[in-house]
N, C-alpha and C positions, 0 to 999 in steps of 0.2 A: 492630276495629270502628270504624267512619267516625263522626263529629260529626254530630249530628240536631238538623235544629232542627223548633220546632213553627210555623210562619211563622202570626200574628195579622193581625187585621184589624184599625183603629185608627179610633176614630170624630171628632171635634173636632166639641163641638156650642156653641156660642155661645160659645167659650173669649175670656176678659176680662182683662186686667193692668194694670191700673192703680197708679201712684206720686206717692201728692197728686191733683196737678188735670192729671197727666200719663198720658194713656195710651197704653200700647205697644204693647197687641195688643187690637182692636177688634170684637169678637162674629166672630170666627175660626169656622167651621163647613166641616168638612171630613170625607169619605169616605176612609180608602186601604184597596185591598183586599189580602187574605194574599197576601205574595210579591209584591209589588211594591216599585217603589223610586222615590219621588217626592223630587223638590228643591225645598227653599224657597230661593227665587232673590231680591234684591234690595238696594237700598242699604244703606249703615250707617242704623242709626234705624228700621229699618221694621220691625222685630219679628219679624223671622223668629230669631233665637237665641234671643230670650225665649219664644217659643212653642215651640221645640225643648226647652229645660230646663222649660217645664210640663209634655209629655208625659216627660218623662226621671223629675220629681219633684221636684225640682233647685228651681225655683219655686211655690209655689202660686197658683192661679189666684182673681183676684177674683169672678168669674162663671163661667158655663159650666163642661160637665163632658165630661171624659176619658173613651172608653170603648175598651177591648184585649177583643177577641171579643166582643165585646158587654158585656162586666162593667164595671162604673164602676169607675176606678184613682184617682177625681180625690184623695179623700184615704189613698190606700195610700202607705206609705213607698219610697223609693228602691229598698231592695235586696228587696221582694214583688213585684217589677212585671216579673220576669223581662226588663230592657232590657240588652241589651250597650251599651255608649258608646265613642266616639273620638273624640278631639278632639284640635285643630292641635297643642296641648303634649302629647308623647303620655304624660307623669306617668309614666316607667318607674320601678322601684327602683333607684339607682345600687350598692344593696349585694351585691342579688339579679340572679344569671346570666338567661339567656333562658328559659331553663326556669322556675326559680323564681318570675319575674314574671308568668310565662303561667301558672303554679298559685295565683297568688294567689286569684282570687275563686274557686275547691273548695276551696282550704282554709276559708278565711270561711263556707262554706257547709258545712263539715265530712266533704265526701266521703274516703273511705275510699285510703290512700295507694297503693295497689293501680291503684283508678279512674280518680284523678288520674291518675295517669303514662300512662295508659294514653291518658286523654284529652289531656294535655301534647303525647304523641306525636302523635297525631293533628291536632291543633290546627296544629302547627310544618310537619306536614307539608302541611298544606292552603295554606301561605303560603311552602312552601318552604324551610322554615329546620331542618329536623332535623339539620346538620349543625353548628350555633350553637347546641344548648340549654346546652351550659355556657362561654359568651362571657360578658363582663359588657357592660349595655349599649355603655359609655366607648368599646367595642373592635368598635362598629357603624356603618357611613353610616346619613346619614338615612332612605335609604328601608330600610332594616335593621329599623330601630328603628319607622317606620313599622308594618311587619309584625310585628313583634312586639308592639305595641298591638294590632292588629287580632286577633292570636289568642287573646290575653287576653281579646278581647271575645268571641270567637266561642265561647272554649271552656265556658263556662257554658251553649251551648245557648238563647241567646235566642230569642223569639217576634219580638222587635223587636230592630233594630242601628240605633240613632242616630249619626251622624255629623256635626261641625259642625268646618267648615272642617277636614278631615284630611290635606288636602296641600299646602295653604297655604305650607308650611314650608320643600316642595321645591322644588330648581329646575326649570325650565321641562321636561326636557329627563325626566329623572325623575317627574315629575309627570303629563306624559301618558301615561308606559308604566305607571306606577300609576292612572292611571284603567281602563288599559282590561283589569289585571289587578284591580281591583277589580269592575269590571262583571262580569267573567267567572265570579271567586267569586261574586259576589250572586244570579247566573241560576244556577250551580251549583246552591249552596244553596239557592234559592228561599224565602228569607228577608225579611222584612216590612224595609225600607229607610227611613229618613225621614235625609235628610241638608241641610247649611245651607251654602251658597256666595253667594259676591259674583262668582263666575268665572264665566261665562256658556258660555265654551265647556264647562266643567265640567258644569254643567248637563246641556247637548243632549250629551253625550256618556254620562254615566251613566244619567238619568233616562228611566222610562217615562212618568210626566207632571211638568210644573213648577208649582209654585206661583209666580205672579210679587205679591209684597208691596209696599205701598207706606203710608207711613204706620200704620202698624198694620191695612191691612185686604187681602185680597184685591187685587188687581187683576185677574188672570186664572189660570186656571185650565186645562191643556192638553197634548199630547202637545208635545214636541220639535216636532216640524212646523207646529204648530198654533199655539203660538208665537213662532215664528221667520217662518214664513208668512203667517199670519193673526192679528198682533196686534189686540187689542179697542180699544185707546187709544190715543193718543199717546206716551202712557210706555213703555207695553208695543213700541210700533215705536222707540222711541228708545233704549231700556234694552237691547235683544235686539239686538244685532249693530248695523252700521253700514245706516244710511238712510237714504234721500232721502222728504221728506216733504214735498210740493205739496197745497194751497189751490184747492181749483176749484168749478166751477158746474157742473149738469147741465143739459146743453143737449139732451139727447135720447133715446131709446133704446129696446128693446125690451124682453121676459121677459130676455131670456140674456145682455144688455150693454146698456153705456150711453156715451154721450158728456159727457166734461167737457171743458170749455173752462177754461186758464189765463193767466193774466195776459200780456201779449205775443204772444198770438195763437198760443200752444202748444196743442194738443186730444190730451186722449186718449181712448182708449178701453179702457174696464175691464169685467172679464166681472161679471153680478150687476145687478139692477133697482135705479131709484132715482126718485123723483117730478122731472120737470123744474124746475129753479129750485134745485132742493137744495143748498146749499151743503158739500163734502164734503172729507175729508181722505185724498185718497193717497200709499202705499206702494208704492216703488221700491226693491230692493234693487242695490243698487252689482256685483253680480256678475250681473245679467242683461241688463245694457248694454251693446251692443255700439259699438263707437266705427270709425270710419273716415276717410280723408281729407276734407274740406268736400265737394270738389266730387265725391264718388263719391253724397255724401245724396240725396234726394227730399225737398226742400224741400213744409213744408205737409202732408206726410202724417202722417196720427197716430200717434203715438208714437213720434214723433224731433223732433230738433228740432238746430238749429247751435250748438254751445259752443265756449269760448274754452280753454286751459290755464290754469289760475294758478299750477298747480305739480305737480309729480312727485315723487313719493315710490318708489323703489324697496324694496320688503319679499321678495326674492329671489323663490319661486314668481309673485309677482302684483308690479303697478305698482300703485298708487292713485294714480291722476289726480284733481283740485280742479280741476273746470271751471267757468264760469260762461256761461249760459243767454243767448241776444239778448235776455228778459227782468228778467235781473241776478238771476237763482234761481241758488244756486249747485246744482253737482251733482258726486256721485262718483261714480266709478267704478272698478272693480278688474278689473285686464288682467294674462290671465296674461301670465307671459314665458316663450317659445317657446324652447328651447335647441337650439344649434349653429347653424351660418351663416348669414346672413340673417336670422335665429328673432330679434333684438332690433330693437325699434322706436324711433327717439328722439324722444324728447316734451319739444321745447320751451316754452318760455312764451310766450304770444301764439298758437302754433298754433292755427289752427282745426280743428274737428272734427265728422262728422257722426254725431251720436248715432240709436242706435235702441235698441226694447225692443218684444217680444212682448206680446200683449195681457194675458196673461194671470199677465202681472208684475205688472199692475198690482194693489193690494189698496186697498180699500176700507173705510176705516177711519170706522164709521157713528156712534160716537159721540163727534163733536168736539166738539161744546158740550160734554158732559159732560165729556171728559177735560180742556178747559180751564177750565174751571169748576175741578176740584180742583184744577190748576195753577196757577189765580189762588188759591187758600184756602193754598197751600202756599208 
């Protein structure tokens, strides 16, 4: 018989931590629904761990209340709350084989020795490992031992699988192919997910939507796309991948786009309504600029403009070029590199180059005052 979970829903309704005159996590209120798998995303400081160990139990919370299926957990103890947990130190027993460890929480829970193994079995097998239940950790790589945390958590049958930083540990190389056998177990099972990363590509790689934190409160709220596409702030475009973020005026437009004009006599044009005069903050992503020789550009047309090199970064798939703007705005941009003959381009310093971008590159980042407002408070 296969591992069942019962996948919950998980409410966060004005969830508060406060330490003295310091607080960590700031009237938190959040939806996630059964069987999903959302990421709290964000710097050191912003309270995304502290708010992962209030829903774990781990912490109590000064305000606000917990609810798993709709029942309030806020003052249930750790081990009634039916959570699995993994975290970056995966706390194996050095005494106890793979098997053993991955029976620990049915025995704590007094299941019947029969059960257990039966569940053991199936656990090991769901992550690959039936062939190491009686390894002792010592005699595991890291992504090994990885997995064998992970089944330990899975085999009690959670409602919820909290995860906070769980691959942290690994290297680069390791660490992606355990992402995306993580994902694959989580839709498997379709198991309620809440997991804690500082990795961004971590993030858009697992999550169905991200939490992005900042200071202890929200910042945005969104699918992979929606974040990475359409950030709400500055933080949010600054924090989520690499950006180019330009300062403009609305000088024009209709329902379905509008014209900003920037400093040096740059104009763009970006799809989405806006009052003329408005002063606004766009979003360029460095992989939808297209770069070419100076003199092949159309000087003056919107959404190019001539830049300089300041330097070249080779990163093997792609280039990242550091250009700067006839307005002295610097800009990036990332060019793949083309393999086989002719397929490499050389990017000196001082070359000129004529930049372009589709209109619909452009994003439209509406709340600048605001996001520099808490920029200036932080």
């Amino acid at each position: 018989m296969a591992l069942e979970t019962n996948s919950a829903s998980v409410a966060l309704m004005g969830l508060t931590k406060t330490y003295g005159l310091s607080t960590a996590v700031d009237k938190l209120s959040l939806e996630i629904a059964a069987g999903e798998m959302v990421a709290f995303l964000g710097p050191s400081g912003c309270g995304k761990t502290t708010s992962l160990r209030m829903i774990a139990g781990l912490v109590q919370p000064s305000a606000g209340d917990i609810l798993i299926s709709g029942q309030p957990v806020t003052r249930v103890p750790v081990h009634r709350r039916n959570i699995g947990m993994l975290f970056q130190n995966y706390a194996l027993f050095p005494h106890l084989n793979v098997a053993e460890n991955v029976a620990f929480g049915l025995q704590m829970r007094g299941l019947n020795r029969a059960d257990r193994d039966i569940r053991v079995r199936d656990a090991l097998a769901l992550v690959q490992l039936e062939r190491f239940a009686e390894r002792m950790p010592s005699a595991l790589s890291g992504g090994q031992q990885q997995r064998v945390a992970l089944a330990r958590a899975l085999v009690i049958e959670p409602s919820v699988l909290l995860l906070d930083e769980p691959l942290g540990a690994l290297d680069k190389e390791l660490r992606e192919n355990m992402q995306i056998e993580l994902r694959r177990l989580q839709q498997r099972l379709s198991i309620t997910t809440i997991m804690v990363t500082h990795d961004q590509e971590e993030a858009l790689t697992l999550a169905d939507r991200i939490v992005v934190m900042r200071g202890g409160r929200l910042e945005q709220v969104g699918t992979p796309g929606d974040i990475y596409g359409r950030p709400s702030s500055r933080f949010v475009a600054g924090f989520v991948g690499a950006s180019n973020l330009f300062e403009g005026r609305v000088t024009g437009g209709d329902a379905r786009s509008c014209q900003i004009a920037l400093a040096g006599g740059v104009r763009l044009t970006a799809p989405g309504s806006a009052d003329i005069g408005d002063d606004v903050l766009v979003l360029i992503r460095p992989e939808a600029i297209h770069v070419r020789p100076a003199d092949l550009g159309a000087p003056g047309a919107p959404n190019s403009a001539i830049a300089t090199i300041e330097d070249a970064i080779y990163r093997g798939p792609l280039t990242h070029l550091y250009l700067r703007l006839s307005n002295d705005h610097p800009l990036v941009v990332f060019v793949p590199n083309r393999a086989g003959p002719g397929g490499a381009m050389r990017w000196d310093r001082g070359m000129r180059l004529a930049v372009d971008w589709a209109e619909d590159s452009n994003h439209i980042i509406r709340d600048k005052a605001h996001a520099d407002q808490i920029a200036d408070a932080h």
